[in-house]
C-alpha positions in Angstrom: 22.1 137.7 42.6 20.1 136.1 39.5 17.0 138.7 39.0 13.7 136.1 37.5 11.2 138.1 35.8 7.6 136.3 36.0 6.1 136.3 32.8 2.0 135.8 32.9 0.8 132.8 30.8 -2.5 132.1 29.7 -4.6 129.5 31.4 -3.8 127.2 28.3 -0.2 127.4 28.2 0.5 126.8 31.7 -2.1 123.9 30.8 0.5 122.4 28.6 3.3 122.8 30.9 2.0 120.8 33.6 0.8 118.2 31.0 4.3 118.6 30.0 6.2 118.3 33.4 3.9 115.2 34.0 4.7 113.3 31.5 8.6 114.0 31.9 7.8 113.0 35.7 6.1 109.9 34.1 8.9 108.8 32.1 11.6 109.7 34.6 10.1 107.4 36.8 9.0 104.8 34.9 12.6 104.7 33.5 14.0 104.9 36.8 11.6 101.9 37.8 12.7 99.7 34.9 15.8 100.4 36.0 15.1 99.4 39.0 13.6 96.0 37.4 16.6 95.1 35.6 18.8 95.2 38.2 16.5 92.7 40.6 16.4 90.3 37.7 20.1 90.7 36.9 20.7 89.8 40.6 18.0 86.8 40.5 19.9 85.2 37.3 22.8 85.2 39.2 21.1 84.0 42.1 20.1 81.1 40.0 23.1 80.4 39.0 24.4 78.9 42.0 24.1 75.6 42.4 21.4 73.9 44.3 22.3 69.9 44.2 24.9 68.5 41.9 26.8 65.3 41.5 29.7 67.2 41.3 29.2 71.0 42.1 29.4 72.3 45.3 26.2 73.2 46.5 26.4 77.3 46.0 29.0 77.6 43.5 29.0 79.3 40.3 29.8 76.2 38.1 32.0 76.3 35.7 34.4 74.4 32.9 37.2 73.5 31.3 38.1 72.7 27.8 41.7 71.6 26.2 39.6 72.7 22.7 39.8 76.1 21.4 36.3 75.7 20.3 35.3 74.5 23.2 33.3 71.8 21.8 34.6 69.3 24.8 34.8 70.2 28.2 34.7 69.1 31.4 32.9 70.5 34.9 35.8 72.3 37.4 34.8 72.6 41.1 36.5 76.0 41.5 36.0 79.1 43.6 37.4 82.4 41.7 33.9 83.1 40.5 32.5 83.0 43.7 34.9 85.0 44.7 34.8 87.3 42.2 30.9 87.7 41.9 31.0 88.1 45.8 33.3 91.0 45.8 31.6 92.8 42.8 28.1 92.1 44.7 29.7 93.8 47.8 30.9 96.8 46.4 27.8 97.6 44.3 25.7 96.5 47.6 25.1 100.3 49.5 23.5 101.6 46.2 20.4 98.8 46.3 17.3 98.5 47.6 16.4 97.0 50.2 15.1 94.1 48.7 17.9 93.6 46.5 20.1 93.7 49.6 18.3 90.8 50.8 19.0 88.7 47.0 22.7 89.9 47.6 23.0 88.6 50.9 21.4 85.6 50.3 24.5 85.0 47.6 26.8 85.7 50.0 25.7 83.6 52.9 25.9 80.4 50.2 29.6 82.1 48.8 30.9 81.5 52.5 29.5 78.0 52.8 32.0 77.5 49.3 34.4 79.8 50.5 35.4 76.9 53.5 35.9 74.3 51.0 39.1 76.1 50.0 40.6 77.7 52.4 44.5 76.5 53.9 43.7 73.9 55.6 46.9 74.7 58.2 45.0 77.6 59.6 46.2 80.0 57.3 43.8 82.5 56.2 44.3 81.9 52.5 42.5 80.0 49.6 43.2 77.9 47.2 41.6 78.3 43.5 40.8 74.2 43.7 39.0 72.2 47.1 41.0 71.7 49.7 38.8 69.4 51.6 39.0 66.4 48.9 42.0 65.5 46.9 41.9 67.0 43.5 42.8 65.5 40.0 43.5 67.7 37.3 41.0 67.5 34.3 43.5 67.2 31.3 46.6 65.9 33.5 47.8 64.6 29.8 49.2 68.2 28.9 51.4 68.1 32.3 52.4 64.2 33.0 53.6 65.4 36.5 49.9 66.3 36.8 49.0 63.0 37.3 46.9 61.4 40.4 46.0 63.8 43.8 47.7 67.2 43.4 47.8 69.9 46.0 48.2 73.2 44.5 49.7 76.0 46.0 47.0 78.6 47.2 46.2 81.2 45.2 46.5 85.2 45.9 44.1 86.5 43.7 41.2 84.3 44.7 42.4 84.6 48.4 42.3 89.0 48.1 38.7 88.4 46.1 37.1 86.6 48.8 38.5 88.9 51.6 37.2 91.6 50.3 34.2 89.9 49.6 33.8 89.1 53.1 34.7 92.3 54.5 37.5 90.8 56.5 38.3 92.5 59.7 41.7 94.8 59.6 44.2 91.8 61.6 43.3 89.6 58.9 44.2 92.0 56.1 47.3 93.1 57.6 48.5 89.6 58.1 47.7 88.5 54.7 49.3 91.7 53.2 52.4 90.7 55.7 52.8 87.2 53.8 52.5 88.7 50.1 55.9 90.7 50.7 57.6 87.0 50.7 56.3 86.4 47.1 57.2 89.7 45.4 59.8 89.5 42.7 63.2 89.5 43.5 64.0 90.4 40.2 62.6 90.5 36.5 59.4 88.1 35.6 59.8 86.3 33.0 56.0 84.5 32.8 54.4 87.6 31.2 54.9 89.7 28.2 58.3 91.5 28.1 56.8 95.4 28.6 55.9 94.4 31.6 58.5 91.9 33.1 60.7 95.3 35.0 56.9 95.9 37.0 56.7 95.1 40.8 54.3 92.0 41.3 53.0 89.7 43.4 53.5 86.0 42.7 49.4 84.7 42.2 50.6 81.1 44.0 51.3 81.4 47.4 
């Protein structure tokens, strides 16, 4: 057992230690509470973010672009969801260590992420997503690079934006297992050869479904 000996301290010295311990309380805290701060106005920013009304934006998604320029000097708006997606799953896995109130800011992101989250999903009842809208037809922005690009495209869906967003959503257990049931028919049969060559003898997934 750890024996403490008391050691008797004049008024004036015990003065300063409690002076002392309050100002270590007082800094604790008001570190704690700016921390605090930041993270409510991190999640507002991104709140903002989403779109409100746009010609072309989806209402509640993250905008963002694309550019055939290294500079990126031109570029061009892209109605996609992988940010959604992405900032939805992040959101939900940091969301049990918030506050209250910044639980309500998340879920207020969240309820407009699964407004965008339709707007992509198969629209065969499959419960997978697609990186571009599958409720209009889409034309590729620089369709020049690929000339088969040209005019209404239907891209394949997309796994990684289809995992993001049921995770994001918390997706009940049936769903998973089914989706996890399909990705075993797009695992490769053999070496890849779209990816650098220390990693073509790995076990993947194929990201278009």
């Amino acid at each position: 057992m750890l024996a403490l000996e008391f050691i008797p301290l004049s008024r004036g010295v015990r003065g300063l230690f409690f002076v002392g311990y309050i100002i270590n309380l007082f800094f604790s805290f008001n570190s704690y509470s700016q921390e605090s701060s930041n993270i409510t106005s991190t999640l507002k920013r991104i709140q903002q973010q989403q779109t409100v009304a746009d010609s072309y934006f989806l209402k509640g998604i993250f905008p963002s672009y694309i550019s055939k320029n290294s500079r990126y000097s031109e570029k061009q708006k892209d109605n996609n969801v992988f940010y959604n997606a992405l900032i939805g799953y992040t959101l939900n896995s940091l969301k049990s260590d918030l506050s209250p109130s910044d639980k309500l800011i998340v879920d207020s992101i969240q309820k407009q992420n699964q407004f965008v989250h339709q707007k992509f999903k198969n629209t065969k009842g499959r419960n997978t997503y697609n990186f571009s809208r599958t409720d209009t037809a889409f034309t590729f922005p620089y369709n020049n690079w690929i000339p088969k690009l040209r005019g209404d495209l239907a891209f394949p869906d997309d796994l990684d934006c289809t995992a993001l967003i049921l995770m994001s959503e918390n997706a009940p257990d049936s769903i998973v297992k089914q989706v996890h049931a399909l990705m075993q028919q797009y695992t490769n049969k053999g070496k890849l050869k779209t990816t650098f060559k220390s990693y073509r003898k790995s076990a993947a997934y194929s990201s278009c479904i």
